[in-house]
C-alpha positions as CSV (number, residue, x, y, z in Angstrom):
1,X,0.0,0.0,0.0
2,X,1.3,3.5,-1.1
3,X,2.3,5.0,2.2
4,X,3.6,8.4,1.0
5,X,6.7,8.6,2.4
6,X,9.4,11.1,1.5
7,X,13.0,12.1,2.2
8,X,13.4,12.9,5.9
9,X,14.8,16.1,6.8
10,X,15.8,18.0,9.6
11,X,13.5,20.3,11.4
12,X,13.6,22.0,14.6
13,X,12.3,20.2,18.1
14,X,9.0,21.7,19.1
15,X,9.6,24.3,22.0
16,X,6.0,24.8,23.0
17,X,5.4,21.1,23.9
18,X,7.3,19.2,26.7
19,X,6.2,16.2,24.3
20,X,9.3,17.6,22.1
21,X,12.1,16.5,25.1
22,X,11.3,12.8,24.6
23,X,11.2,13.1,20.8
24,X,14.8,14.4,21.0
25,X,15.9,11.2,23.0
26,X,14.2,8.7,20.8
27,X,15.5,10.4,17.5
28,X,18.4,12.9,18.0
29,X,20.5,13.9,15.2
30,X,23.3,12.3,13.9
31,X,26.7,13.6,14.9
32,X,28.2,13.4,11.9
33,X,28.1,16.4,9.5
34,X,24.8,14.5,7.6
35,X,21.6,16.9,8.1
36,X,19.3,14.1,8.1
37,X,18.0,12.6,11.7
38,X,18.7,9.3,12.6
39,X,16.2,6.2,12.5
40,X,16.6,4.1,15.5
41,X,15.2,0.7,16.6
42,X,12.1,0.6,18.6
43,X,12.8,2.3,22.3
44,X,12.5,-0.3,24.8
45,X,9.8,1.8,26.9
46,X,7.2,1.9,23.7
47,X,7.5,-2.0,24.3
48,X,6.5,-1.6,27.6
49,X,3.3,0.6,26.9
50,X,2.5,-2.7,24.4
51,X,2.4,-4.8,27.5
52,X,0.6,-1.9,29.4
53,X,-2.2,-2.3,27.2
54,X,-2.1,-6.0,27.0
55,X,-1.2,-6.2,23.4
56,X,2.0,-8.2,23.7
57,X,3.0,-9.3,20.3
58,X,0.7,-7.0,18.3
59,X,1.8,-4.1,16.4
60,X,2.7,-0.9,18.4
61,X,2.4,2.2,16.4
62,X,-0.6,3.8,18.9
63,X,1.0,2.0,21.6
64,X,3.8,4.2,20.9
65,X,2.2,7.6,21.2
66,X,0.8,6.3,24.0
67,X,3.7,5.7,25.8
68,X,5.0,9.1,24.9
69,X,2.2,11.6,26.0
70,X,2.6,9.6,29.2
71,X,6.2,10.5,29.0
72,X,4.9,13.9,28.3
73,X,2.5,14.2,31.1
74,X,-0.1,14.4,29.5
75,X,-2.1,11.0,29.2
76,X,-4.5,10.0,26.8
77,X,-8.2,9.8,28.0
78,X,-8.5,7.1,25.4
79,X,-6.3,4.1,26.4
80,X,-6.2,1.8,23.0
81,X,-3.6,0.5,20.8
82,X,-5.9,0.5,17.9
83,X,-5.4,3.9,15.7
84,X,-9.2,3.8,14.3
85,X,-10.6,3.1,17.8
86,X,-8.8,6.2,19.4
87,X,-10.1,8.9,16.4
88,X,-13.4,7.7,16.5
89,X,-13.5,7.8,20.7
90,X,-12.4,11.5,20.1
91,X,-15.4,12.0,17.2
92,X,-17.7,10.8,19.3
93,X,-16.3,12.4,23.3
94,X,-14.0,15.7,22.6
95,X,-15.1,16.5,18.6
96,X,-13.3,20.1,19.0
97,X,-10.1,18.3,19.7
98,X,-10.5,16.8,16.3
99,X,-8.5,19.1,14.0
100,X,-8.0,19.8,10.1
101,X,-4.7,20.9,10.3
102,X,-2.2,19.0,12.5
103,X,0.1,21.0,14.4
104,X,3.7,19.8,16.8
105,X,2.2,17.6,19.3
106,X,-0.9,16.4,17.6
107,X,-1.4,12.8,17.1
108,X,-2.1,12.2,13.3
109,X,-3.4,9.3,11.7
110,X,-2.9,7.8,8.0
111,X,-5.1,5.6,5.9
112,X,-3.2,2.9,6.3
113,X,-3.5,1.9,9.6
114,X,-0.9,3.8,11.5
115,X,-0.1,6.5,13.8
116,X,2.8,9.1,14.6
117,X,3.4,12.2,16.6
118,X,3.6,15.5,14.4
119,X,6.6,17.0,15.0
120,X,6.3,19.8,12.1
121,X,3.7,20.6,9.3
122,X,3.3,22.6,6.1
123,X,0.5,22.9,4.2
124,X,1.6,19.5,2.0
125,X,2.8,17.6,4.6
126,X,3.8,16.2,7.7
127,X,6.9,15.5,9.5
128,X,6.1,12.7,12.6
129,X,7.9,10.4,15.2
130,X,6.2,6.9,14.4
131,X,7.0,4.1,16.4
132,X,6.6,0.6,14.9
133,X,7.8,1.7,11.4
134,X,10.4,1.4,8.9
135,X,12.9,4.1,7.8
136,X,13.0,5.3,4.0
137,X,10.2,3.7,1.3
138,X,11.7,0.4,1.9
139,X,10.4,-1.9,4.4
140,X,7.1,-2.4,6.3
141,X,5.4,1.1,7.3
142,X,3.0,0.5,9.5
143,X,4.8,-2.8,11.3
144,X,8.7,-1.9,10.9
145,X,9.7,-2.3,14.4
146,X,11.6,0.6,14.4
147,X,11.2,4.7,16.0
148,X,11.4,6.7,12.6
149,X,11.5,10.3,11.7
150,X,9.0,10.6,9.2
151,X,7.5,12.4,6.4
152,X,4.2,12.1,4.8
153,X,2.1,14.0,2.4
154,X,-1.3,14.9,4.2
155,X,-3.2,13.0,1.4
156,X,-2.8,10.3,3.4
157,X,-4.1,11.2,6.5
158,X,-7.5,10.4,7.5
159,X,-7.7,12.3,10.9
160,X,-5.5,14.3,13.6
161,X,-6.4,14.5,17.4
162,X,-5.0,17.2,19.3
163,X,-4.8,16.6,22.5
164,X,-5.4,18.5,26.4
165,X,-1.7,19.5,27.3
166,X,-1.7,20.1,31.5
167,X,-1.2,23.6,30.5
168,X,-4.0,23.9,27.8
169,X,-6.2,22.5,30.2
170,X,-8.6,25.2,32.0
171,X,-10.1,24.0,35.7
172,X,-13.8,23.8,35.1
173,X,-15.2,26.9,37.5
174,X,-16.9,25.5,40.6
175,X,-21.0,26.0,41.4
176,X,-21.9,28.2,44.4
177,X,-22.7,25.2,46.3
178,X,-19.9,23.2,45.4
179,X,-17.5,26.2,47.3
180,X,-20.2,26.5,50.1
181,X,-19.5,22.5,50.0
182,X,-16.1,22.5,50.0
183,X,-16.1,25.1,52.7
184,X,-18.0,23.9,55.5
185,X,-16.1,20.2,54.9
186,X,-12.7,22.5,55.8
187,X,-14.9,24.4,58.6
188,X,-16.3,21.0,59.8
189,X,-12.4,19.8,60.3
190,X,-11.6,22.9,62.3
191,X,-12.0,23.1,66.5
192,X,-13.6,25.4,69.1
193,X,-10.9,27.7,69.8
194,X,-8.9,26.0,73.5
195,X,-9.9,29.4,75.0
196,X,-13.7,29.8,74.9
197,X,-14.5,26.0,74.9
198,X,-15.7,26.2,78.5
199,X,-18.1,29.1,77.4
200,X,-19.1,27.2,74.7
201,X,-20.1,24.4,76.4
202,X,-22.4,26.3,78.9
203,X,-24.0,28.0,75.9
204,X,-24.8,24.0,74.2
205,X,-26.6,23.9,77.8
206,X,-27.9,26.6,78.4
207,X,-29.8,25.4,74.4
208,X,-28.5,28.0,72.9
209,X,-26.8,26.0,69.7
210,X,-27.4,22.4,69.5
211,X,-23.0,21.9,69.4
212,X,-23.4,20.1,66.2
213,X,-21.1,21.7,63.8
214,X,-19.3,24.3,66.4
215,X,-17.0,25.8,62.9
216,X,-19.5,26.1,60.6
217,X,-20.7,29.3,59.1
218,X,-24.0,30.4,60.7
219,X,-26.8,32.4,58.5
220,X,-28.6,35.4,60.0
221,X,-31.4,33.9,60.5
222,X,-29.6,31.1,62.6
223,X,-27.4,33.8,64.3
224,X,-30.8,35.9,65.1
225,X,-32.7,32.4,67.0
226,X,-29.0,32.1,68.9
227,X,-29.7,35.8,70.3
228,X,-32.9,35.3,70.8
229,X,-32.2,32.1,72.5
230,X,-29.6,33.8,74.7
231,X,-31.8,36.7,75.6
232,X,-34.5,34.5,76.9
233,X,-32.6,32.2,78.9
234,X,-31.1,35.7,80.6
235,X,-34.2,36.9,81.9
């Protein structure tokens, strides 16, 4: 199957994406005075992602990019080894993350049956890390057993994810009762002050509070039956 694969070439590491460190260490550049970047047999911890999943033996491309947006921080929500299976999770839970034009640190996915992580893109093509390939045109593309550099034209891909980087990710705001929640549980937690506990104790019997939640906040209209309480019981 025509895979589109071109002549590799060297292109700067993502500096936006902490995704980009790892990608150094699994393809650095040769040391020699040759441009290109080096292909290098599969990295030992993709393997382990294989056997993470439970798909000893099978073929490891999404297992892969798994493994390295762990590595990144940044874990997938989906947790497959099957590139079809993860862009139709997305279609169907997180459409928006499901973009036209891949960008460094989206996952991108070809036609036939494989997966990489972009590393650069133009408007023709892509450059991606794939795990489980082979380098040049020779060789098996989507089952290589090798960490390759890359480089497709975009006619072959059917779909890129972009994924929630930690700090792309916004904290959902929180309800006014989920703060009043969260703020009687810490007041609940919290002690009657060593110093007035004695006074406190003759006001549970004397009736005026109950003694049932000494920390919590206390409404007006709880405050104004305590005074009330305490005015009576003085007379």
């Amino acid at each position: 199957m025509e895979t589109g694969e071109k002549a590799a070439h060297a292109v700067p590491l993502p500096a936006d994406r902490r995704l980009g460190q790892h990608i150094s260490v699994l393809c650095p550049p040769r040391r020699n005075s040759d441009p290109l970047l080096r292909e290098q047999p599969a990295h030992r911890a993709a393997l382990h992602a294989v056997g993470g999943l439970g798909l000893d033996g099978q073929p490891w491309c999404m297992s892969f990019v798994q493994w390295g947006f762990n590595q990144a921080g940044a874990p997938l929500p989906c947790r497959t080894g099957s590139c079809s299976a993860l862009l139709r999770w997305y279609r169907a839970n997180q459409p928006e993350r499901v973009i036209p034009d891949p960008m460094p640190g989206d996952i991108v996915i070809y036609r036939f049956g494989h997966t990489g992580i972009v590393e650069s893109a133009s408007g023709s093509d892509v450059t991606a890390i794939e795990g489980n390939t082979s380098p040049g045109q020779g060789g098996s593309q989507d089952n290589g057993g090798m960490v390759c550099r890359k480089n497709r034209a975009d006619k072959y891909i059917i779909g890129a994810v972009r994924p929630a980087f930690d700090r792309e990710q916004e904290e959902k705001p929180m309800t006014g009762k989920e703060i009043y929640d969260a703020l009687q549980a810490y007041l609940d937690a919290q002690r009657v002050p060593a110093g007035v506990q004695e006074e406190y104790r003759r006001a549970v019997e004397a009736g005026i509070t109950d003694g049932k939640n000494p920390c919590r906040l206390v409404p007006r209209w709880q405050a104004a039956i305590m005074a009330k309480r305490a005015a009576e019981k003085g007379k």
